[in-house]
N, C-alpha and C positions, 0 to 999 in steps of 0.2 A: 855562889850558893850551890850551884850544880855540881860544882868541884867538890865541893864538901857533901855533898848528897850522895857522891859515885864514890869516893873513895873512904869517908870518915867510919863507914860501917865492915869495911873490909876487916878491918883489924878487929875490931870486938868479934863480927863473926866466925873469924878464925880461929881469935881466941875460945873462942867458946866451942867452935868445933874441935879442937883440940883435946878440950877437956872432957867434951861429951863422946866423943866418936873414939878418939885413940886411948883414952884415960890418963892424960898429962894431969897433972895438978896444977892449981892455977900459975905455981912460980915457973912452973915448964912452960905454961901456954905463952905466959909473957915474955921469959926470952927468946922463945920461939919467935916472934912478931917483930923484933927488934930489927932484920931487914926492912918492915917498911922505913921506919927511922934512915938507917944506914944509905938508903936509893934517895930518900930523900935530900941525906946532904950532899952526897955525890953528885947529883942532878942541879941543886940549886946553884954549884958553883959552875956547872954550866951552863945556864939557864936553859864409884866405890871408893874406897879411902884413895888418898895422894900420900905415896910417901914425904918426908919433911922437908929432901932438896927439891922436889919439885913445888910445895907451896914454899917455902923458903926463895926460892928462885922470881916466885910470883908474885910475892909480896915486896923485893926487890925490885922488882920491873914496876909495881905500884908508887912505892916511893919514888924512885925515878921518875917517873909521869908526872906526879906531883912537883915535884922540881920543877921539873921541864916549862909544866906550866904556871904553876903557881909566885914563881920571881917577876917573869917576863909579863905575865897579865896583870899584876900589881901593880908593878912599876910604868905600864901603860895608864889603868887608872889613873894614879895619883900624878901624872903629866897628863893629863888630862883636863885637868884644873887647875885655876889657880893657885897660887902660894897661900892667899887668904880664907880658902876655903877644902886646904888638904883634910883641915881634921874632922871637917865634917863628911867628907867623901872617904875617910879611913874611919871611921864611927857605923859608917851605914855599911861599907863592907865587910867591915868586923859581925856587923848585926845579922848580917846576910851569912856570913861565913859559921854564925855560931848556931844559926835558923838551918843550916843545911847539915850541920852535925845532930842537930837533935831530931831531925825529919828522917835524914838518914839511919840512924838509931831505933828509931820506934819503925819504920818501916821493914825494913830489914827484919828484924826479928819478928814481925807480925806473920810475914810469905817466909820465914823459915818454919814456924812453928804452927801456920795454917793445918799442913795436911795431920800434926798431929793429937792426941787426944788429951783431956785436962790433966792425965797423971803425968802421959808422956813429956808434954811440955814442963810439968814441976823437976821432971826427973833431967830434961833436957838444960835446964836454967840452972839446976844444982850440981849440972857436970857427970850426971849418972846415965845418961843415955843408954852407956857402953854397955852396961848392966840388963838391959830391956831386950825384945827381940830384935832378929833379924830384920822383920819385917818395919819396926819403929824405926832405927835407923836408916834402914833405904827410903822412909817418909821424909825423913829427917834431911838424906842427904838430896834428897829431890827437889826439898825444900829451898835447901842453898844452892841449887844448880838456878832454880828460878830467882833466885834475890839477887846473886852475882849477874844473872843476865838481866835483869832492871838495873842494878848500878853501873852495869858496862853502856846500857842506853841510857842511862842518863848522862854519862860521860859523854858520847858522842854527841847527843844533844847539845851539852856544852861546849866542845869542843869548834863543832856548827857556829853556834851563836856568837862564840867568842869570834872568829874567823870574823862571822858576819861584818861586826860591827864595824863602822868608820874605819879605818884604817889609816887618816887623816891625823899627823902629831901637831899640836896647838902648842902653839910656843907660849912655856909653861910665864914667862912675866904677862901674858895676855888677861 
C-alpha cells in the first residue's frame, strides 16, 4: 500500500503539472508520462519549471523503483503462504494496493493545491494555471515540491518496513 501511495500520484501529478505549468495539452501530458511505464518494465525483468529530459529522466527512475520493487515484494508475499490460501493474500494485496492509489490520489492533489486560492485551483484542475500569475504558479510549484517530498517519505517508509519484515522463506507446500 505504501508503494502505491509514493508512487501512484507521481504520474497524475506530473501530468497535470504539465498541463498547467508548461501548457501541454492533455494528449502531450500523457505521452509525456509514458517513461514511468517504460522503467517499469525494464526494471520488472530485473527485479521553477524542469525541463522535459530531466522529469522524463525522473519518471524513468520512478518506474524503475517500481520494478525493482514491486516483482520481488509480491512474489515474497505470495511464498509466504500457502498454495490454499494465495488468493486470499492476492485479494487483500490487491485491496491494499488499490487503497494506496486512491490515498495517494486525493492526498497529493490536496498539498498541491493547499497553498492555492478557489479560482486558482479551478484554473489549476482545468490545465490553465499557465494563464494565472507568477505568483500562483510558484504556489503551485511549492506545492508539488511538498507532495513529492511526502511521497518520497512514504516511499522510504516503505522501503524500511519492507526490509523490516521476517526475512524467513516458508516453504510454500507448508
Amino acid at each position: 500500500m505504501l508503494m502505491a501511495i509514493a508512487r501512484f500520484a507521481v504520474v497524475l501529478l506530473i501530468a497535470l503539472y504539465l498541463q498547467a505549468a508548461s501548457g501541454a495539452d492533455p494528449f502531450q501530458a500523457g505521452v509525456r508520462v509514458i517513461p514511468v511505464a517504460g522503467g517499469m518494465v525494464l526494471a520488472a525483468t530485473i527485479s521553477p519549471s524542469l525541463g522535459y529530459p530531466v522529469i522524463g529522466g525522473c519518471l524513468l527512475a520512478v518506474g524503475i523503483g517500481t520494478g525493482i520493487f514491486m516483482t520481488p515484494n509480491t512474489s515474497s508475499i505470495m511464498t509466504g503462504v500457502g498454495p490454499g490460501r494465495r488468493g486470499i493474500v492476492n485479494g487483500v494485496r490487491s485491496m491494499l494496493q488499490n487503497t494506496g492509489f486512491a490515498v495517494s490520489t486525493a492526498m497529493s492533489l490536496a498539498i498541491v493545491t493547499s497553498p492555492l486560492t478557489p479560482a486558482e485551483k479551478q484554473a489549476a484542475y482545468a490545465g490553465t494555471l499557465s494563464r494565472l500569475s507568477r505568483l500562483a504558479l510558484d504556489s503551485f510549484t511549492g506545492g508539488y515540491r511538498t507532495a513529492l517530498a511526502v511521497l518520497a517519505g512514504v516511499c522510504v517508509l516503505g522501503m524500511v518496513l519492507s526490509l523490516a519484515r521476517n526475512p524467513r522463506r516458508r516453504d510454500p507446500a507448508a
